[in-house]
C-alpha positions in Angstrom: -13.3 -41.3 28.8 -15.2 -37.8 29.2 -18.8 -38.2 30.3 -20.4 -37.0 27.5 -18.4 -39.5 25.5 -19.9 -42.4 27.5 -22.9 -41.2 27.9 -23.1 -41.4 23.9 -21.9 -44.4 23.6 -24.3 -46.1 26.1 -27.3 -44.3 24.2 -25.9 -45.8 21.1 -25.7 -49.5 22.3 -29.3 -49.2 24.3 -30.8 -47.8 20.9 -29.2 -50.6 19.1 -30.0 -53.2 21.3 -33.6 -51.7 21.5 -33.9 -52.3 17.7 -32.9 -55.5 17.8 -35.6 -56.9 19.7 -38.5 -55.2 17.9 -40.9 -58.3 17.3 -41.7 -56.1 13.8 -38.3 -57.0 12.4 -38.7 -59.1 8.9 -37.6 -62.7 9.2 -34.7 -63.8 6.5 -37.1 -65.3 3.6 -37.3 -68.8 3.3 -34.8 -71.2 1.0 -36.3 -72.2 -2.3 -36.9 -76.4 -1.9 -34.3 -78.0 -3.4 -35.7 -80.2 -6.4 -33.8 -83.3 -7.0 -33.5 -84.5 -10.3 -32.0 -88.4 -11.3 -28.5 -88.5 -12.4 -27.8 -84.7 -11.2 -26.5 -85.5 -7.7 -23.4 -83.5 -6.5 -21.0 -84.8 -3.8 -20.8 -81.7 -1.1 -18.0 -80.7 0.8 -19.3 -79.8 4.1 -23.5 -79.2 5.3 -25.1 -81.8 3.2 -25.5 -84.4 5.7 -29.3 -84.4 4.9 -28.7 -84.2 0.8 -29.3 -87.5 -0.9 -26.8 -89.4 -3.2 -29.3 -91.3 -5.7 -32.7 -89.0 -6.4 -35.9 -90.8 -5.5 -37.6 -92.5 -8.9 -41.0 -93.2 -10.0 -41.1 -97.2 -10.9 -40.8 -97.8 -14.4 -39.0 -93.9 -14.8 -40.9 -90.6 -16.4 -42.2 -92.2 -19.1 -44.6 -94.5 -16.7 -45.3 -91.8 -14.9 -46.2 -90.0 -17.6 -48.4 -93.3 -18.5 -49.9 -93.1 -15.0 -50.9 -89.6 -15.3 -52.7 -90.4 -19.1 -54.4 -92.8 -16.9 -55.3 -91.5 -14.2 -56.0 -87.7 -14.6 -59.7 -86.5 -15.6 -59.5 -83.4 -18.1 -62.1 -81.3 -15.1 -65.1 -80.2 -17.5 -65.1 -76.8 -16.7 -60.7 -76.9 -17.8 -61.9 -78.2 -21.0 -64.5 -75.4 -21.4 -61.9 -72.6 -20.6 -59.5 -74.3 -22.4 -57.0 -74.4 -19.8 -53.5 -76.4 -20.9 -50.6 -76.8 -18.6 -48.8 -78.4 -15.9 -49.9 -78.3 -11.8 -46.6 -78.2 -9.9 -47.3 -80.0 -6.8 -44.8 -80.7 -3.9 -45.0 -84.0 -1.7 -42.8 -85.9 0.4 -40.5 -89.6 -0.7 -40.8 -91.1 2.7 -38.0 -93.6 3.3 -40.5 -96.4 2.8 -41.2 -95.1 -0.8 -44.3 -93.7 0.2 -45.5 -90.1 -1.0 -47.4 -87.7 1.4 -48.1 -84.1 2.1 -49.4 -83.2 -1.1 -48.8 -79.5 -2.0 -50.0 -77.0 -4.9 -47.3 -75.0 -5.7 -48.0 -74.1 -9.0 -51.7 -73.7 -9.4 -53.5 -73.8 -13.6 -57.1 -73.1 -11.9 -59.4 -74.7 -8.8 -60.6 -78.0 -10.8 -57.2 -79.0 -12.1 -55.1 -78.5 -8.7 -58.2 -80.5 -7.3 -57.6 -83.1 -10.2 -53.9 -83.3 -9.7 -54.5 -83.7 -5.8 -56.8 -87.0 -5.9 -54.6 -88.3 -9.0 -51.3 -88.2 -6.9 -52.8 -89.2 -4.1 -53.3 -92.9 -6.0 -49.5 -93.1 -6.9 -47.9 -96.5 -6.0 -44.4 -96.2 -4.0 -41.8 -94.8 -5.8 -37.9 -96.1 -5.0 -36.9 -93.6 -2.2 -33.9 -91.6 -2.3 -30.5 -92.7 -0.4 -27.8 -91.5 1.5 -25.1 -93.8 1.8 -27.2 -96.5 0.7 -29.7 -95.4 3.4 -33.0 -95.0 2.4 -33.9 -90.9 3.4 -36.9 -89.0 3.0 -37.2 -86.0 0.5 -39.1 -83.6 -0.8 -39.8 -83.5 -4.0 -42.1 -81.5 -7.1 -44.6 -83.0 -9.6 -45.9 -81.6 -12.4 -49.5 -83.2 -13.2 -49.8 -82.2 -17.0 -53.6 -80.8 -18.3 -54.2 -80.3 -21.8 -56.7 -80.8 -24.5 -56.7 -83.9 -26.8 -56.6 -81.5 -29.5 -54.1 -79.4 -28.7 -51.5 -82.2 -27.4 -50.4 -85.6 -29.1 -49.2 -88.1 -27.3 -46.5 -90.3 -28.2 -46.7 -94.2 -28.1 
């Protein structure tokens, strides 16, 4: 090759590798959580080694949960005064033991009903923990602690 040829090409590959390293570089984003719902489970091909086969489940299924949560959530005055209705999305952890941990706002309705939703999950019993291969596996999973006034929302029985 002609010098000024090479000399080119090694300016190229030093500028390249040069902007490769720059610590200022955006990371990829992060994957979205993957929520797991009962009776939706997909066999994968290839990469799921960590995916469960059977969802994790509240005791009892949604509608106890939805019990515990009529029980157990307090309508936060100052909700009731703003009349704030809805649903805090919180994230926690399905240990293999059934237990649930790191709680999470995700999806925040205001400061008194994440702070409601926090100490209510934080009194749920074990749930049945999700498997893999009949193995019990730890998973993430998201919550939605419903808020709404008595007025606006009837309950079923």
């Amino acid at each position: 090759m002609t010098k000024p040829i090479l000399s080119l090409l090694l300016l190229l590959a030093a500028t390249s590798a040069a902007f490769a390293q720059q610590p200022g570089t955006p990371a990829a984003p992060a994957k979205a959580p993957i929520v797991l719902k009962s009776g939706h489970m997909q066999a994968q091909a290839h990469g799921a080694a960590n995916r469960p086969d059977k969802a994790p489940s509240f005791p009892g299924g949604a509608p106890a949960l939805g019990v515990f949560f009529q029980q157990h959530v307090k309508y936060p005055e100052a909700a009731r005064v703003k009349n704030i209705t809805g649903n805090v999305l919180l994230t926690a952890t399905v240990g293999a033991d059934g237990t649930l941990s790191d709680f999470k706002v995700a999806q925040s309705l205001s400061p008194e009903c994440d702070a409601e939703a926090l100490r209510a999950a934080a009194q749920l019993p074990a749930w049945q923990p999700a498997t893999r291969k009949g193995v019990p596996v730890p998973v993430m999973i998201q919550l939605p602690v419903p808020f709404a006034n008595g007025a606006v929302l009837s309950v079923e029985k």
